[in-house]
DRENPA-3360 file (N, C-alpha, C; in nm, 2 decimals, always signed):
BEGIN
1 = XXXXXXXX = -0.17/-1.65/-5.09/-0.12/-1.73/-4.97/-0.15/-1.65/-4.84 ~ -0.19/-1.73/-4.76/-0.22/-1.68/-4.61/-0.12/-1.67/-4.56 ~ -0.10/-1.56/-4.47/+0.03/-1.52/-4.37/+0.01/-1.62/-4.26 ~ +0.12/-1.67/-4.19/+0.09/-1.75/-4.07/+0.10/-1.68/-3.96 ~ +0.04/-1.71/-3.89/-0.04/-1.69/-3.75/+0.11/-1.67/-3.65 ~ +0.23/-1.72/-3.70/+0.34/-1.69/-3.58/+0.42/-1.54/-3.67 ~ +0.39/-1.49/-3.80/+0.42/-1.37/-3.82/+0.31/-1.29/-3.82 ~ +0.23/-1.31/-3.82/+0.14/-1.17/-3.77/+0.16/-1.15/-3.62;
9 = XXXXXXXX = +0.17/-1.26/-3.54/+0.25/-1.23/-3.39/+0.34/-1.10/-3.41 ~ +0.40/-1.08/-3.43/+0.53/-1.02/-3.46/+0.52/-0.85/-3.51 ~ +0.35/-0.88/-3.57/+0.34/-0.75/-3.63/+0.26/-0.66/-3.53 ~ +0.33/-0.57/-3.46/+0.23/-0.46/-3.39/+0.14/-0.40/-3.42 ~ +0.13/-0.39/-3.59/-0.01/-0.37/-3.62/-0.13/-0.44/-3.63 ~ -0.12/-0.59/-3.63/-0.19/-0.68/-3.64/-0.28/-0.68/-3.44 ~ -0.18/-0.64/-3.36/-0.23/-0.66/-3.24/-0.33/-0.45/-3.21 ~ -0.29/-0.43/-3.27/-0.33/-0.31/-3.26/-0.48/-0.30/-3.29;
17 = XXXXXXXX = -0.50/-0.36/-3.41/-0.62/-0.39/-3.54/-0.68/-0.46/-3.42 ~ -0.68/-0.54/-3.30/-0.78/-0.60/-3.26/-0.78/-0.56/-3.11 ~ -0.73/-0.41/-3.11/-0.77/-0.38/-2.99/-0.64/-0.41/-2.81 ~ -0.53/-0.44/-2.88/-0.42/-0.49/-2.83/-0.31/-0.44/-2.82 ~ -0.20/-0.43/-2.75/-0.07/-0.41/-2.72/+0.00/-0.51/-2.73 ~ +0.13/-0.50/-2.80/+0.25/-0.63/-2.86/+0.27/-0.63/-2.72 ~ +0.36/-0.75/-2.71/+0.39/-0.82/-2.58/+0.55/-0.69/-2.63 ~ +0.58/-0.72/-2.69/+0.69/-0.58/-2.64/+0.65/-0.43/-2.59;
25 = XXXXXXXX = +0.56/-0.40/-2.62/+0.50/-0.27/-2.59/+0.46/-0.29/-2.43 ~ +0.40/-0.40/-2.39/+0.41/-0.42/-2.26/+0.46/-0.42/-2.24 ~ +0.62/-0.54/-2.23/+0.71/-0.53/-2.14/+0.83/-0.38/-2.15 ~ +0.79/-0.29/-2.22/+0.84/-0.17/-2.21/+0.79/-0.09/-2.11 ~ +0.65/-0.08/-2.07/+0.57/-0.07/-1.98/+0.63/-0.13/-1.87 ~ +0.61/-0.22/-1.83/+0.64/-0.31/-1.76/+0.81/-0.24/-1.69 ~ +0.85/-0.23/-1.78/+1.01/-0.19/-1.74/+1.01/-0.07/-1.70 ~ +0.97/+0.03/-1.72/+0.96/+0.21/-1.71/+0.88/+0.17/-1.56;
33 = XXXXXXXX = +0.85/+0.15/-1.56/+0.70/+0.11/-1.43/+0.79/+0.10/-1.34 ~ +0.81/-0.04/-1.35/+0.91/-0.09/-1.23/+1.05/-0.03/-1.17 ~ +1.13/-0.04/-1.28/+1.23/+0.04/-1.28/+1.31/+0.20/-1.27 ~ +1.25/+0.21/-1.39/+1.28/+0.38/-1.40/+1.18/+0.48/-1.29 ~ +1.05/+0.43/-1.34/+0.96/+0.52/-1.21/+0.89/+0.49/-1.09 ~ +1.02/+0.44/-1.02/+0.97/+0.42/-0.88/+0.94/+0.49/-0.80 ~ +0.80/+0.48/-0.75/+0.76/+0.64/-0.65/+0.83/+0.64/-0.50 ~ +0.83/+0.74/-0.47/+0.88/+0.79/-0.30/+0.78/+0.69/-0.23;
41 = XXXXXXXX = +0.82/+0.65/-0.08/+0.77/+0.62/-0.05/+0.58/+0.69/-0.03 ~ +0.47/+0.62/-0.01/+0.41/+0.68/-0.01/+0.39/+0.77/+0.06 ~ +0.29/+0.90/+0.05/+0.22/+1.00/+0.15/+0.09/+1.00/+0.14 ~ +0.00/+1.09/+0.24/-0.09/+1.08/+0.28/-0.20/+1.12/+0.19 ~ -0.15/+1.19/+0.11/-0.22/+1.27/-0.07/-0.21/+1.16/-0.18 ~ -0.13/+1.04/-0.14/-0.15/+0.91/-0.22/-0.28/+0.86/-0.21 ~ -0.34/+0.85/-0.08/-0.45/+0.81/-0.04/-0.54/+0.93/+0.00 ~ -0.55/+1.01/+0.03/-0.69/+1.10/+0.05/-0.60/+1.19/-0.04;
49 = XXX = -0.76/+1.30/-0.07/-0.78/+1.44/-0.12/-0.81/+1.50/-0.02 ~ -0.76/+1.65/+0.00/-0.78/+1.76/+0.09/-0.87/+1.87/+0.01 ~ -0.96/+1.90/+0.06/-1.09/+2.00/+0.02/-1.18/+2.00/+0.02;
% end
């Protein structure tokens, strides 16, 4: 019997095997990003290098 297509959704290996990230593994991303690591405002070493 073939597995259906809305549980292999589900499996992070299955998205892995094709080169992918689970939509949870994003939105974990997604959250540390936004939330947890919000940068200072910027400075001038954001945008240029000195040397």
């Amino acid at each position: 019997m073939r597995p259906r297509l809305s549980d292999l959704h589900e499996e992070p290996g299955e998205w892995h095997r094709r080169g992918l990230r689970h939509p949870d593994e994003i939105a974990s991303l997604v959250h540390t990003r936004l939330l947890e690591n919000v940068p200072a405002d910027p400075t001038y070493r954001d945008f240029f290098t000195t040397g």
